[in-house]
N, C-alpha and C positions, 0 to 999 in steps of 0.2 A: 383360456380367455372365454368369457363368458357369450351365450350367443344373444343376439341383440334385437333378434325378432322377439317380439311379445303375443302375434297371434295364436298362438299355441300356446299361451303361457298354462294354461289349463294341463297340460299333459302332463309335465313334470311335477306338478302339483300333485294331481291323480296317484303318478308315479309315488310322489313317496307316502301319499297316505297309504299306497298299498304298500310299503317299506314299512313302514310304520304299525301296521295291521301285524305282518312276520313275524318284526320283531317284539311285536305283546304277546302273540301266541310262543315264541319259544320264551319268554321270560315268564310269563304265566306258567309252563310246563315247568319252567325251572324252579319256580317260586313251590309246586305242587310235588316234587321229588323226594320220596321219601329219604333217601339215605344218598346223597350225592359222592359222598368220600368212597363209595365202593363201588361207583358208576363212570369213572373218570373216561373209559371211552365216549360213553353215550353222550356224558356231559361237555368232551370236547367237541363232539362231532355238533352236536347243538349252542357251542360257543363260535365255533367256527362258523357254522352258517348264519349266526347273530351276524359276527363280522363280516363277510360278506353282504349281507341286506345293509348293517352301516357304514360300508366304503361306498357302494351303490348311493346309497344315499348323500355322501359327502360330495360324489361326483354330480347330482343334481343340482346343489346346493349349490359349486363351482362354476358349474357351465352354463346355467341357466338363470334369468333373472325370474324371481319369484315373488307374489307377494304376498298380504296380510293373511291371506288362507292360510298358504304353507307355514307361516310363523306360528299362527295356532296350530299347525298338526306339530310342528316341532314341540312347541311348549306343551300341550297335551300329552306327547309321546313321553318326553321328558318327564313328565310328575306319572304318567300309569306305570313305564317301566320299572320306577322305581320302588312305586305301591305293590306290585306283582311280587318282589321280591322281599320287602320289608319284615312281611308277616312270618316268613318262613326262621328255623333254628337257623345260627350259622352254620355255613361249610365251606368246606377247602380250607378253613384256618383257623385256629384255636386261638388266636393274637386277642380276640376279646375278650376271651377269661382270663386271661391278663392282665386287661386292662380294669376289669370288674375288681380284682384279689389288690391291685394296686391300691383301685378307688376305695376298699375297705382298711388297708392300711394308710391312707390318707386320715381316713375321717376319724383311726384311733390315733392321730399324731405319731405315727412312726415314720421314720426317715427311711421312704423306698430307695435310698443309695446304698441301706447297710443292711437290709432284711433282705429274705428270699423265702418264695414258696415254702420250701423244704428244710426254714429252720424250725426248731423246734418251738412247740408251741402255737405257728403261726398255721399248719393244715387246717384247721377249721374252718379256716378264713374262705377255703373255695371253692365252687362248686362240687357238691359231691358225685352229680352227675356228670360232670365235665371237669377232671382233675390235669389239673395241669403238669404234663408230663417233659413241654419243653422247657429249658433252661430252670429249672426247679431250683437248683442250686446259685442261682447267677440272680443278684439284684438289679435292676430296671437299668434300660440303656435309656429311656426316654427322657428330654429334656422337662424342663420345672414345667412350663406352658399346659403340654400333654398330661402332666403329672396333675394336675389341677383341675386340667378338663377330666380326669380319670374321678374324679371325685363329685363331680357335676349331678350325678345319675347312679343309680343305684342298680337295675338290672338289664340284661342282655338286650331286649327289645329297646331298653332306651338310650343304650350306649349305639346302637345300629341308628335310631331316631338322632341322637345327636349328631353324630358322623355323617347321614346322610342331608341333614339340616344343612351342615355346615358345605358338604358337595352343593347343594342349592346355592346356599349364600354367594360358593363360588363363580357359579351359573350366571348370577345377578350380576357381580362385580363384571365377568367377562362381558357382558351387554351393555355396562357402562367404558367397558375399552373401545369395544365395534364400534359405538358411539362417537368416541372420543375418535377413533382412527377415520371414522366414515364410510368404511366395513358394514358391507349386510347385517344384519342381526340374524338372517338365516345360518352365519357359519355357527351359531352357538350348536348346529346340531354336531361339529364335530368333536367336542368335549361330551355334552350332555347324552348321546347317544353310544355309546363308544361301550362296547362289552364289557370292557376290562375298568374302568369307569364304573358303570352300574352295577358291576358285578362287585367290586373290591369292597363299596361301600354298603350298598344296600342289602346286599347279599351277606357279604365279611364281615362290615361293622369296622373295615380299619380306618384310624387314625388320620393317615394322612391329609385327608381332608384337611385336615384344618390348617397343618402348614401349607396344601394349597392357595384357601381361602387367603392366608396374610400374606402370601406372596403375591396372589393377583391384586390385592388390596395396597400393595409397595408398588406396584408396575402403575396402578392407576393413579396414582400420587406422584409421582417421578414425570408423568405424560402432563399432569395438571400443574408443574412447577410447585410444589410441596415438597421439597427434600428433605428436611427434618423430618415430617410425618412420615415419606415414605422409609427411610433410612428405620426410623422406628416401628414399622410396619414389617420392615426385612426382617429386625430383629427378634418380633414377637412368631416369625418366620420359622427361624433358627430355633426357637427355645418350642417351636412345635416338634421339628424334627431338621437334623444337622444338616441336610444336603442345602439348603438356602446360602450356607455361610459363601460356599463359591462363588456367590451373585454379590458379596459385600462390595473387591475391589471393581465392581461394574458400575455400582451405581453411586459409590463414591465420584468414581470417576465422572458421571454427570451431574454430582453437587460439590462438596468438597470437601478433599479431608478429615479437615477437622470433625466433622459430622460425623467421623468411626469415635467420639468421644460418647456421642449419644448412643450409638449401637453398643458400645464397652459399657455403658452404665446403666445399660436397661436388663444387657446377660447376666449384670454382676448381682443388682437388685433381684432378679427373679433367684440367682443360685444361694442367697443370702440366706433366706431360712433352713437347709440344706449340706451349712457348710463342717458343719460340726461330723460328716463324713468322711473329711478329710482328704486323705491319698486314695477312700474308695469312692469319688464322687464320681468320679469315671472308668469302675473296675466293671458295671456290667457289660457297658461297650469294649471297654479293651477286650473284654473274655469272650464277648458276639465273635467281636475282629475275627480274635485269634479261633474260635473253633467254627463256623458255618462256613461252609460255601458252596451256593445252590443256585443252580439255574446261569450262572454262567458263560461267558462266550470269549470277550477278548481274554481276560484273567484267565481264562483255561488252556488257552493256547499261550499264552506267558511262560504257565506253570508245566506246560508238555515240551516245551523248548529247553525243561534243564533245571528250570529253577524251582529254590523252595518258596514258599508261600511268604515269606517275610521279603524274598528277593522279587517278586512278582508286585508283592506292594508297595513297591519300592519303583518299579518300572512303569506300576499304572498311573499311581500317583504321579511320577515324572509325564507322562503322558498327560492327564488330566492338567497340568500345572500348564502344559505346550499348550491344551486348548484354551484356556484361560488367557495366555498369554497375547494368542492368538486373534482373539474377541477383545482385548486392550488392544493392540494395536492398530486393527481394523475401525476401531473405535465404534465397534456395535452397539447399538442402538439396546436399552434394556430386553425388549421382548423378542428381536432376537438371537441375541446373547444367552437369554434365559432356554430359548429352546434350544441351542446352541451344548452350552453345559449339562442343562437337565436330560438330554437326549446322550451324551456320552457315558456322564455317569455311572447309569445303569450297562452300558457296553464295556466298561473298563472294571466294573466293581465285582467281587468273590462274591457278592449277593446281589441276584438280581431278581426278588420272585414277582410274580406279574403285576403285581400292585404296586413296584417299583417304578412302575412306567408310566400310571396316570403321572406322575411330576411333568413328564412333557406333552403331554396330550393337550392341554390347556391353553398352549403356546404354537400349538399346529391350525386355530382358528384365525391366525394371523399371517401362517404361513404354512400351508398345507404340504407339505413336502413326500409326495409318495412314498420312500422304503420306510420313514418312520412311521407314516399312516400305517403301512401293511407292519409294522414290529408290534404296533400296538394292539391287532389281534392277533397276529401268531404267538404273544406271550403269553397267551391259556395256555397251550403248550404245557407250559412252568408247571401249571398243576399237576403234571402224568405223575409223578415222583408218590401222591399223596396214595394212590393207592394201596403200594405196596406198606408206607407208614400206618397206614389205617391198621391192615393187618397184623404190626407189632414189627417190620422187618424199618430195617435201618434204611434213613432218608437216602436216595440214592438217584442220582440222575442217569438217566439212559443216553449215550452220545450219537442215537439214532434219533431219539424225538429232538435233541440240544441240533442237528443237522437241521433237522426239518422247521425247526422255529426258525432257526438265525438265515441259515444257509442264503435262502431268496433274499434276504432282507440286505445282507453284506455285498452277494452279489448286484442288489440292485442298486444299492448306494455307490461300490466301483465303476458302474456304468454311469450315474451319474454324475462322481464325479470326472469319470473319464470326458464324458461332454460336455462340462463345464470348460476342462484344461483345453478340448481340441479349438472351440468359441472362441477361447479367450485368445490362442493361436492363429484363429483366424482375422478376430479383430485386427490384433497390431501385426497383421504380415508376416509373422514369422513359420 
């Protein structure tokens, strides 16, 4: 609950511009690191205390009414941290020389569903500085949308400049939701400020973004009575990157049916140039599925119970399907539904690397929910693994750092909902 004295409103202002100050200085250090992949302590220990300074500050944003100042430190922090980071080579992920070797095999008309790095002929296509060592053999899991925007931009700096463009874009839309809710515009600081956020994009240059961006752009349509749009918003969603599609029967369900016609004929059109791939239009996902599995929590404890990994997807998915089910019948509301599903996801999935988690960060400005505040930085974490990769030695998770990310976080969610169930006993007398 927010406190409703305003003569002090100065202090927590104060407050987070000095939050705000922190966290330039650790993203400027970050941004100035020479070799981050062979620094993962130093560089958790300086993500970690990012996050820290940005729960601090989430917790201002919550308790305290704020005004037009602190909205400028927010939106200032928001465009320097990003700048601090921009300039720098990627690290911690090589996902965007991927995205670059794609975008060159776009622009020569070849169908990224049936080519890969490592056919013949096509090595020259990649960085020679930066050779693409994952999935070499395996063509593209990325939907047409991504596959397109791969083609947009031609080098590394501006495949990072697009991705972080479109994190902005997403920025905006959420400010048009606050709006529409009646929601501070101060809570944007807990998307835009958020390590794992700043870091994924501006830093990594991934992707996701932009299936972010068309999902809060389907939530903003859906809240304005636009179903059509929104519905086709989901779907341009989807064809950014697949996790959207579990939000289809949600938001059918607040328009109607029929309306999954329009989402079928927008997936179909985009796969259309494409199709001449065949039965490989979806072998580099199937081959992702079947051989990654990194950063993990519930899927690991699935899989130490007995089962093999097709039996585990088999269980998560049943699970993931319970929560879905779950959000229909409760008749949730899209946005938090959306945090709902996009928050288990990554609890239930064989892959979950830390940039898997901005999907629900987005949807905590609406409903701030502590354990997944704290999952969203203890997911740096994720990165310990890259160290030993750096050096040539096989990706490998440690089930001491997989404790120390998840552990609070599940414990804090069981207490939560332990005091949900004992309330809800208390209400009706039993």
């Amino acid at each position: 609950m927010r406190e409703q004295s305003s003569s002090s409103g100065w202090l927590p202002t104060l407050g987070l511009g000095g939050l705000a100050a922190g966290l330039g200085a650790i993203y400027s250090l970050l941004g100035r690191w020479h070799d981050l992949a062979t620094s993962i302590p130093e560089f958790t220990a300086l993500a970690l205390a990012a996050g820290a300074l940005y729960l601090a500050g989430v917790y201002l944003v919550e308790r305290f009414p704020l005004g037009p100042g602190a909205f400028l430190i927010v939106v200032l922090g928001t465009m320097a941290f990003r700048l601090f980071l921009l300039p720098r080579e990627p690290a911690l992920s090589q996902d965007v020389y991927r995205y670059q070797w794609e975008g060159r095999i776009q622009r020569l008309h070849l169908n990224p569903y049936t080519v890969f790095p490592a056919a013949p002929g096509l090595q020259g296509l990649q960085d020679p500085n930066h050779p693409i060592e994952t999935g070499r053999d395996v063509s593209t899991l990325y939907p047409p949308l991504s596959e397109w925007s791969f083609s947009w931009v031609k080098t590394i700096p501006a495949y990072k400049q697009l991705f972080t463009g479109f994190d902005l874009a997403a920025a905006a839309v959420l400010l048009a939701l606050l709006a529409a809710l009646r929601l501070p515009p101060h809570r944007l600081l807990t998307y835009t400020w958020n390590p794992t956020v700043v870091m994924s994009f501006a830093m990594c240059g991934h992707q996701d973004s932009l299936a972010i961006l068309t999902l809060l752009a389907a939530s903003l349509l859906i809240i304005h009575r636009k179903p059509r749009l929104s519905v086709a918003f989901l779907a341009l969603s989807v064809l950014s990157k697949f996790f959207s599609v579990l939000l289809l029967p949600v938001f059918l369900k607040r328009s109607r049916m029929a309306y999954a016609a329009i989402f079928a004929a927008l997936v179909a059109l985009a796969y259309s140039p494409y199709l001449r791939a065949g039965h490989r239009l979806f072998k580099g996902l199937t081959d992702y599925a079947a051989g990654w599995e990194g950063n993990d929590s519930l899927f690991r404890l699935i899989r130490l119970a007995g089962n093999s990994k097709p039996q585990a997807e088999l269980v998560a998915g049943a699970l993931l399907l319970a929560v879905l089910a779950y959000a229909l019948k409760k008749r949730l509301e899209p946005l938090p539904a959306c945090l709902l599903l996009l928050s288990s996801l990554p609890f239930l999935s064989p892959n979950a690397f830390p940039w898997y988690f901005t999907w629900m960060i987005p949807f905590l400005c609406f409903s701030p929910r502590a354990p997944l505040l704290l999952m969203s930085v203890t997911c740096v974490l994720g990165y310990a693994p890259v160290v030993a990769y750096a050096a040539g030695q096989p990706y490998r998770d440690s089930p001491f750092v997989l404790a120390l990310e998840y552990a609070p976080v599940y414990l804090w969610l069981a207490f939560s909902g332990w005091k949900e169930i004992r309330k809800s006993k208390l209400e009706t007398g039993n």
